[in-house]
N, C-alpha and C positions, 0 to 999 in steps of 0.2 A: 795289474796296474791300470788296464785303460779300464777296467768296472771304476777304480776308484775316481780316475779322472773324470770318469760319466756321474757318478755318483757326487764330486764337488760341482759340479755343471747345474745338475737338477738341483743342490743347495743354494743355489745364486753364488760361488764363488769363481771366479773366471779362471777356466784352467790351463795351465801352464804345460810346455811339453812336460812327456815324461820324464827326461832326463832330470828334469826340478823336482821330480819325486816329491808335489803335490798331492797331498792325499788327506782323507778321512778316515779316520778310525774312532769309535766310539770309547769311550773312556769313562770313568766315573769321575765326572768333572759338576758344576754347580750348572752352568751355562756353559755350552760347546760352541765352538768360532771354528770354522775355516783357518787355520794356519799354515805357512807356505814354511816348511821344514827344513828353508835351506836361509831363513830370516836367521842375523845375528843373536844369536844368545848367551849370555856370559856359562848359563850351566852347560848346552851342550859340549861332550867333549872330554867334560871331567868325570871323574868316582867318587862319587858320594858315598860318605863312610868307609872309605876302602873297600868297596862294593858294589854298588850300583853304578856300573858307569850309562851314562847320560846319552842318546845315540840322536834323537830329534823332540823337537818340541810339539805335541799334535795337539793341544788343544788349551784354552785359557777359560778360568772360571771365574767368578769374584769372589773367593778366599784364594784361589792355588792355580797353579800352571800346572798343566798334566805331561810327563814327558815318555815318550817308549823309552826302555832300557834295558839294560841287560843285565842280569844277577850274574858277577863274575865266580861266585861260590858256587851257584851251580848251573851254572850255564842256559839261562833261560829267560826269555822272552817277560819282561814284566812294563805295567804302567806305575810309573814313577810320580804321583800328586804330591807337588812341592808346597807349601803354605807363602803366600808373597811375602818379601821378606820384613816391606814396611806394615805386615797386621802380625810377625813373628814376636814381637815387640809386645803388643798384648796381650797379655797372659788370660783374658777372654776367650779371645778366637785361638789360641793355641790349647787352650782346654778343651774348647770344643772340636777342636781337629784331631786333638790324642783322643777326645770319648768319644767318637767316631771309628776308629783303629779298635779301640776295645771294647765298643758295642756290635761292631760288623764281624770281629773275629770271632765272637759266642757264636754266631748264625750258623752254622755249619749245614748250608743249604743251596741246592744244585740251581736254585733260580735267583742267587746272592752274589753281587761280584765280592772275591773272596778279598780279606787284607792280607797278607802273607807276614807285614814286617811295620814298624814302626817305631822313626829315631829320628833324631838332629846331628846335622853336621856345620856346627859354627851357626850364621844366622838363618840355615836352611831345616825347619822342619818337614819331614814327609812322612807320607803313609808308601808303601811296597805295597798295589793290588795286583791283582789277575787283568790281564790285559786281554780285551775283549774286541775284538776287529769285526766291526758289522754298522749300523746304525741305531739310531733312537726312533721310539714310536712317533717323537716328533717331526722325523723327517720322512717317517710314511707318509704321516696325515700331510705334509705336505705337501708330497708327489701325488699323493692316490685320493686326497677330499677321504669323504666316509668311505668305511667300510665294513663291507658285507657284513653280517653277523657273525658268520662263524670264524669269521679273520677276527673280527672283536671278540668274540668269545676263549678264542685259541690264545689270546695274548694274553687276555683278562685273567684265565683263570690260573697261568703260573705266578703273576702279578699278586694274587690273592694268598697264592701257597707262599712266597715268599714272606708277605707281609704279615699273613697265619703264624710264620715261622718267629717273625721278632716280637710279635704279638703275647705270643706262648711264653717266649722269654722275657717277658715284661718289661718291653720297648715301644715307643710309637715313632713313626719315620717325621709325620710332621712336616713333610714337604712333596707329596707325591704329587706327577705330574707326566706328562710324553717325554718333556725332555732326561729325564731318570729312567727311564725303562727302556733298556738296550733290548736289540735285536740283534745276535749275531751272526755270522755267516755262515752256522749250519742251524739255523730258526730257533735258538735255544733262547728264551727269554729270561733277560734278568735286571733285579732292581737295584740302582746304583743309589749314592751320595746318602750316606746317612747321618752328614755332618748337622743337621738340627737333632738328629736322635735326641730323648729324651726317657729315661723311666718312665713306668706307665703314672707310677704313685709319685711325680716330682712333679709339683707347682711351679710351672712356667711362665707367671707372671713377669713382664719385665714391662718395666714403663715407659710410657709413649711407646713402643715398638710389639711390633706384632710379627715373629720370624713366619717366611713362607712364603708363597706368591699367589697373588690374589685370586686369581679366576679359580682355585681350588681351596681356598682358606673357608673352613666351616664355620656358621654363624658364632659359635661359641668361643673359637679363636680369636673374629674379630672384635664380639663387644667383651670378650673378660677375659682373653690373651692365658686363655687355659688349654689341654690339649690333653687328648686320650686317646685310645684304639680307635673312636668312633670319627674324631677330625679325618685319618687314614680310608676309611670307609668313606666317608664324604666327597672326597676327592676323588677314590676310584671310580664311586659314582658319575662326578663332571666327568672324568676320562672314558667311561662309557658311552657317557651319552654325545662327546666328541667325538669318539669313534666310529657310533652308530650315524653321528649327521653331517660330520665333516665341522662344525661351527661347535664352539663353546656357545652356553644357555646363556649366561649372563656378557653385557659386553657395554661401553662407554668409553666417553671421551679423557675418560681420566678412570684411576683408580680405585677414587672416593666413589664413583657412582657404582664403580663395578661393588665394591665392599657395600655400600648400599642397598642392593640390588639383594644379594648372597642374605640378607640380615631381614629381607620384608617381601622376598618373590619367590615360590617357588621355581625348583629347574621344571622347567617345561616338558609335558612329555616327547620322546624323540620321536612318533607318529608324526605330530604337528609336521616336521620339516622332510619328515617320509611316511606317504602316507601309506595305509595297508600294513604297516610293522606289526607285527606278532604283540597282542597285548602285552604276556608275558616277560618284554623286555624294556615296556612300559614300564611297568611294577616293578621290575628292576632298580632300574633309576628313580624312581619314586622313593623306595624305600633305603637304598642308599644315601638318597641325599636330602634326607629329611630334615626342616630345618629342627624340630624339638631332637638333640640327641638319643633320648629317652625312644624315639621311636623308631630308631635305627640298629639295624643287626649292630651288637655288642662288640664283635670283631670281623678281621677278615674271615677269618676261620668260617664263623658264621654265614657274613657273606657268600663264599664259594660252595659252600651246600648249597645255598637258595639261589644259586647260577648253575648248579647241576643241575638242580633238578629239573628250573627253568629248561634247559636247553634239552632234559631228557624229553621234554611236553612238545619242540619243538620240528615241524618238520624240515626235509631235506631242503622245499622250496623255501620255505620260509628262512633259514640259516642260508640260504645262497640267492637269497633276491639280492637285488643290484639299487644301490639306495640311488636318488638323484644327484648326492654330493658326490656320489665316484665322480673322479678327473678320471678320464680317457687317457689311455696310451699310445704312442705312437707306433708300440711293436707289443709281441708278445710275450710275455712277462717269463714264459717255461721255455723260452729260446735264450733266453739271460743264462747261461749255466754258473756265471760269476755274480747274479744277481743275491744282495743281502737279504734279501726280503725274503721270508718263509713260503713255501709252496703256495700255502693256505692266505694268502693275502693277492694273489694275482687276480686283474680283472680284465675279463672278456674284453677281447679284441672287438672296436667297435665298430658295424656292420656301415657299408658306404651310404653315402646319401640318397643314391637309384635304387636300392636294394630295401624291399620292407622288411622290416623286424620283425620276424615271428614267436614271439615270447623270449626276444633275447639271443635265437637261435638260429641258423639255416636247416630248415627241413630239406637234407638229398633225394627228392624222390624221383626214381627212374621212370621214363616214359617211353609205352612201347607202340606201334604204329601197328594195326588190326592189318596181318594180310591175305585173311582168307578171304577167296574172292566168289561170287556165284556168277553163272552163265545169264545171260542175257534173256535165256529162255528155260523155263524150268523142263524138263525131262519129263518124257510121255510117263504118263502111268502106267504101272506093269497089270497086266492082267493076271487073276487067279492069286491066291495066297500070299503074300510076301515071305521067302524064308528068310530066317540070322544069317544073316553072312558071319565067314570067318575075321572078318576085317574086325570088326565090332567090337567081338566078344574079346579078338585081342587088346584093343584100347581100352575097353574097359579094364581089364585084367589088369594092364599098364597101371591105370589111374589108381587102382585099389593097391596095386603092389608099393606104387610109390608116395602115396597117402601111408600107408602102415608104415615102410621105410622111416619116412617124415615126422609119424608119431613117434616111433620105435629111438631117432637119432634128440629127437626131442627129448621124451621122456628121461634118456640117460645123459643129456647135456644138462636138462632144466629142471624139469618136470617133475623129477623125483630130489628136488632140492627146494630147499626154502632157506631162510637167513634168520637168524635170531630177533627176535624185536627189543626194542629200546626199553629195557626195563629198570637200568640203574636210576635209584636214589625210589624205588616204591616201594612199598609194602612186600612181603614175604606174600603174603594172600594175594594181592593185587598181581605182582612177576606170577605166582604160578598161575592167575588167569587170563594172562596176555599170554603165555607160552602153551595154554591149553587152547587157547582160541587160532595160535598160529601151529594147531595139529605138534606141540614137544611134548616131550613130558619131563618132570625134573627125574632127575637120577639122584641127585642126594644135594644137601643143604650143608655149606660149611660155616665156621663163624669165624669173623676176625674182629681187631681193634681198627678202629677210625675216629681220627682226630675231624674229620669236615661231614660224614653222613652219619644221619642219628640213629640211634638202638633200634635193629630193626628195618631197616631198608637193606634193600640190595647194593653193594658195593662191588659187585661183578660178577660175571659167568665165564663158565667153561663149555664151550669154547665162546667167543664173545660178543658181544653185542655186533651186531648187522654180520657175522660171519656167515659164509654159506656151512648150510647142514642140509643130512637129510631127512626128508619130511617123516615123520612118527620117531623120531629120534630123540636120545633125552639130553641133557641140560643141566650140566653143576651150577647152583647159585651161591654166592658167598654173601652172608645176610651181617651188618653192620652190629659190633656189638658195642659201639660208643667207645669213647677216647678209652685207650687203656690207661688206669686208674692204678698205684700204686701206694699199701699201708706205709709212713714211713716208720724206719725201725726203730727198737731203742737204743742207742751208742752210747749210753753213760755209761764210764769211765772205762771205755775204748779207748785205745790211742791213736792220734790223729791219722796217720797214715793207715791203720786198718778200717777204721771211721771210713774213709775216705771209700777204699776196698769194698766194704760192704754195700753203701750207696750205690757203687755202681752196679756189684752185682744183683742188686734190687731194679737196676732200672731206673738211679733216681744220678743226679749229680750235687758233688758236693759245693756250695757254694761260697757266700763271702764267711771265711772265719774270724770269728770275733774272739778278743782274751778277759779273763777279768780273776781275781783272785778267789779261792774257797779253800775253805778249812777241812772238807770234807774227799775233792775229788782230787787228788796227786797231778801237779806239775807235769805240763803235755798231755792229758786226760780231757777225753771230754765233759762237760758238764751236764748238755744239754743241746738243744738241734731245736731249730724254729723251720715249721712247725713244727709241733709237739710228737712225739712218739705216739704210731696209731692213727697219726691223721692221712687219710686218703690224698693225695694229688698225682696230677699227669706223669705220664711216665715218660723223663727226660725233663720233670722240673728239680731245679737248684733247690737245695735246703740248704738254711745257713746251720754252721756250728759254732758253738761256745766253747771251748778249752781254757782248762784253769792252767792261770798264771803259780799256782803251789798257794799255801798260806802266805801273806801278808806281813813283811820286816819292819818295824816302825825304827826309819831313819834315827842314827844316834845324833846329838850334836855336838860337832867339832872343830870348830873354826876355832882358832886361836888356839887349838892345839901345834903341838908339834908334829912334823908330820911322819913320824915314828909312833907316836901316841894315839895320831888318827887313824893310822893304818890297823895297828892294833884293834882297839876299838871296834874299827866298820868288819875285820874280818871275823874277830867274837863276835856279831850278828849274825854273820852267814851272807855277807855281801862281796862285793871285789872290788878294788881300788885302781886307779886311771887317775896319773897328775896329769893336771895339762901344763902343755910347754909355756903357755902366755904367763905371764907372774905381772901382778896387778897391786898398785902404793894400796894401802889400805892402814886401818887405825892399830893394826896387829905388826908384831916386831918382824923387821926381817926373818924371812924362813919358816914362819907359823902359818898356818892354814888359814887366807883369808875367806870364801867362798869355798861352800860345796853344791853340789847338784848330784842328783835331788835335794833339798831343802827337809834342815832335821825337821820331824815328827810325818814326812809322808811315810805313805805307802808303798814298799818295793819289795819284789818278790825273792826266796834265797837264789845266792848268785848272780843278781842284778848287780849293776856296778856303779859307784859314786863315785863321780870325778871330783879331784882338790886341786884348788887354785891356793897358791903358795902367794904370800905376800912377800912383797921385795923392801919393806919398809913405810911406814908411814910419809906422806908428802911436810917438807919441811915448809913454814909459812913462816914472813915477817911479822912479829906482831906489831898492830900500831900503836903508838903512844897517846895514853889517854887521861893520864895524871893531868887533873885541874881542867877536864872537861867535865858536864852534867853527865848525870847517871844514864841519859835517854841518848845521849851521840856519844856515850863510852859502847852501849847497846850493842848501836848501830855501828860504831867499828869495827871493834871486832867480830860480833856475828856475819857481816860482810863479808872479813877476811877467811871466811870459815870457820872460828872459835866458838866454843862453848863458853857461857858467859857466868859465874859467880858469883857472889854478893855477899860483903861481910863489913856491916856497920857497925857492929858492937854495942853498947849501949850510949856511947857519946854519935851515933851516926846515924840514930833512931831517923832525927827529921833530915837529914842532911841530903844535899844533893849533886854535891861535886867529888870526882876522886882523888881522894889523897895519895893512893899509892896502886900498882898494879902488880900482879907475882910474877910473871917476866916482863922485864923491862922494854920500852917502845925499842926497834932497829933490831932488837933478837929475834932467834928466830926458834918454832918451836911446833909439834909436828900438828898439820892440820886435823881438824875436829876435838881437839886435847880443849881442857879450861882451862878459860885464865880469868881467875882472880882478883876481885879488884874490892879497893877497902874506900870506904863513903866517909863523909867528915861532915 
């Protein structure tokens, strides 16, 4: 509890005792606030759905309130994302809050906050996710300013697998930023809010509006409000080069300039603002945040190969220089044991003002006081020969003994040890000349599949990079053989549920199924799978399937029958019948079939079922009286009243233009849309 109260302190929220159980907890929320958990809330307190009961409110967003809760089905700790109840109302943002729930839920990825559930209770929509207790990358960068490389590199690159992961399954996040990227309290990184989700292949035009926020909106977003894997990549890019400097590239007094700025400036290299950074993570952000998309890694996927490999090129100093935007701490960071923040993001304790810096470091060197002393007077010379003394030969002896001791405790501590070198993401040829130059030699070459390193580079050793070994020792490489690639098969006229069976055991999943009718492939059969049978793709991509709906029943027509004669009928097709309870006035006699659905001459499959709406009689209408008015307001009365209108002038009525008589009489009454009759003079 007091980390967390320390932790709202350094957020700028003023902290309260503990007993107000003020706290922070990171959530997949849009925007995160400081919420004091003991403020009135109408949901705290209650069970949502007969389920989720409501325990505090920890954080507000601009679509939803995020609250802790507790799953009473199975006893466990969840964050409860409520939608506010006055955007519940739009069937907009409530779309895009359920494709949210059912794009996050396909992600089945350990750097993804998971959905677990999603439903409405009255005017409360929510999502059920995994509740995540740590902070956002946004609330590093604002205790800690830049950092180090390999604290950005350590974030970046699960960041990347995640979004690798929605990538694959043909999603783009469309809003990445710090404040989406949880940290939690055992350093595990993951990517939240995936309520802009989008297909990769859906035109996201929407006018005047542009979803997102700006300091990470890629040129393309902003002038043609379109969006792909590459806008995703763009943004990690700002987020690295945030990381590395403490300061977003682009920045203004307003929004428009920032959006400006993103559309005709490059992002600056992150040198400029620290100087001496490793080209390499120059080129990083360069190529991330390119404004032609066209020049920009394809995906993340992409991206995090070209940050491995980056970082394999990089050295120790280099990944642990200390940028100028580090903020200073006032303690040290591995004294926190309740500290959220990942091992690998901690910054050196900074040395006092009297005290020089020696590379960042205090050198302990002991110092010792000479106290052999000599006489005053050197000692006569001896006459005749000098012999060895025994004294001598023993120091000597001494010195050599504990010289070889020295080697001897050495050589088995160190000496006869070395460490593996940095050879992930090279060449097969290249690793085995850095392990030959560091005295290894390989022992044997294994292959796997890799979705981020390309056909042919190393994707690991046994035992592993930087491990100690010993020197002429060998070295398992495991050499990248590219995503694993999967033929898909042919399922025609499989049945759905073995269809399904097989996909899987190919390593493929079965995706959205589609119906439609065929005269060829039997009712519940597949037809056909997009792609096509034989086409290679990833393994763990969706294929859709087609399932024939059976042959084709060309609806009979029956309205106005009896509904003995219609049932008849629809069931000599090979259909089923369903009245419905509503009975509706129509031009057909009480009791007779006014309306069916489907409508005769469609298409429905055998066994499908047409509902009859029963007529309760035609509506009875006054008619009005029109004798000894013009033929043109006799028209218009009656067609008014609802009547069908007739004409019969005979041959005395040829020119004539008033009526002589009508076939029911004005004040009767007679069933609406029926004719009436009327004789011209």
């Amino acid at each position: 509890m007091r980390a967390c109260v320390r932790r709202a302190s350094q957020l700028g929220c003023s902290p309260a005792p503990v007993s107000a159980e003020r706290v922070v907890v990171t959530v997949a929320a849009r925007t995160l606030t400081c919420v004091d958990t003991t403020l009135h809330d109408p949901l705290v307190g209650q069970v949502l759905d007969g389920r989720y009961r409501v325990e505090a409110r920890i954080a507000v967003g601009g679509m939803a309130t995020v609250y802790r809760a507790l799953d009473t089905r199975l006893d466990r700790v969840l964050a409860l994302k409520v939608m506010h109840p006055t955007l519940a109302a739009d069937a907009s943002f409530v779309e895009r809050f359920i494709r949210e729930a059912k794009s996050v839920a396909r992600l089945a990825h350990p750097n993804v906050v998971q959905v677990f559930d999603q439903g409405a209770d009255g005017s409360y929509v929510y999502l059920a996710m995994e509740y995540v207790a740590g902070c956002t990358l946004r609330d590093v960068l604002r205790d800690r300013g830049a950092l180090q490389p390999r604290a950005a590199l350590d974030i970046l690159e699960p960041v990347l697998a995640a979004l690798g992961a929605a990538h694959r399954a043909g999603f783009v996040h469309r809003d990445m930023k710090p404040e989406n990227v949880l940290i939690g309290d055992d350093g595990r990184v993951k990517v939240a809010d995936f309520g802009l989700v989008r297909a990769v292949d859906t035109v996201t035009n929407t006018t005047g509006t542009v979803l997102g926020t700006v300091s990470y909106l890629a040129p393309e977003q902003i002038e043609h409000g379109t969006a792909d894997t590459r806008v995703d990549v763009y943004a990690c890019g700002v987020v690295l080069y945030e990381m590395l400097t403490g300061a977003k590239p682009h920045s203004g007094d307003s929004p428009a300039q920032v959006l400006y700025q993103h559309l005709h400036a490059d992002v600056p290299p992150p040198s400029g603002l620290v100087p001496g950074m490793a080209y390499a993570l120059d080129d990083l952000v360069a190529t991330a945040t390119a404004r032609n998309p066209e020049v920009r890694p394809h995906d993340a996927v992409t991206l995090l190969g070209q940050v491995l490999e980056a970082r394999a090129g990089l050295t120790a100093d280099q990944l642990d220089a200390v940028p100028p935007g580090a903020l200073a701490v006032g303690r040290d960071i591995a004294e926190d044991r309740t500290s959220v923040i990942p091992r690998s993001l901690s910054v050196p304790r900074p040395l006092p003002v009297n005290e020089p810096d020696t590379d960042g470091a205090v050198s302990h060197t002991s110092r010792f006081e000479r106290t052999t002393q000599f006489a005053s007077e050197p000692p006569p010379p001896r006459r005749g020969p000098a012999r060895p003394r025994r004294g001598m030969l023993a120091i000597v002896a001494a010195v050599v003994l504990v010289l070889g001791l020295g080697t001897g405790i050495w050589y088995i501590n160190s000496g006869q040890f070395t460490k593996v070198p940095p050879v992930l993401s090279k060449s097969e040829q290249d690793a085995r000349a850095q392990l030959d130059k560091a005295g290894l030699d390989v022992k044997s070459v294994k292959h796997a599949f890799s979705d981020t390193v390309k056909r042919g580079s190393v994707i690991g050793t046994d035992p592993a990079v930087g491990a100690r070994i010993r020197a002429n020792d060998s070295v398992t490489l495991t050499v990248s053989d590219g995503p694993e690639t999967v033929k898909v098969p042919d399922l025609k006229g499989f049945a759905l549920f073995k269809a399904k069976d097989v996909l899987k055991d190919k390593g493929l999943a079965a995706g959205m199924v589609n119906r439609e009718f065929s005269e060829d492939v039997a009712k519940g059969f597949v037809i056909r799978t997009d792609p096509q049978a034989g086409t290679e793709r990833h393994a763990g991509s969706a294929i859709a399937i087609t399932v024939s709906k059976g042959s084709p029943v060309e609806v009979p027509e029956v309205t106005g029958s009896s509904v003995e004669d219609a049932t008849s009928e629809l069931e000599d097709s090979g259909l089923k019948v369903k009245i419905a309870t509503k009975r509706v006035t129509s031009e057909f006699d009480k009791g007779q079939v006014a309306e069916q659905s489907p409508a005769a001459g469609r298409e429905a499959a055998a066994g499908d079922t047409v509902t009859l709406t029963i007529s309760k009689g035609p509506e009875m209408v006054e008619v009005p009286d029109v004798v000894g008015d013009s033929v043109d307001d006799a028209h218009q009365k009656l067609e008014g009243a609802g009547f069908e209108v007739d004409e019969d002038r005979g041959l005395l009525g040829l020119f004539g233009d008033k009526v002589k008589s009508q076939s029911v009489e004005g004040g009767e009454t007679a069933p609406k849309g029926s004719t009436i009759t009327i004789e011209i003079r």
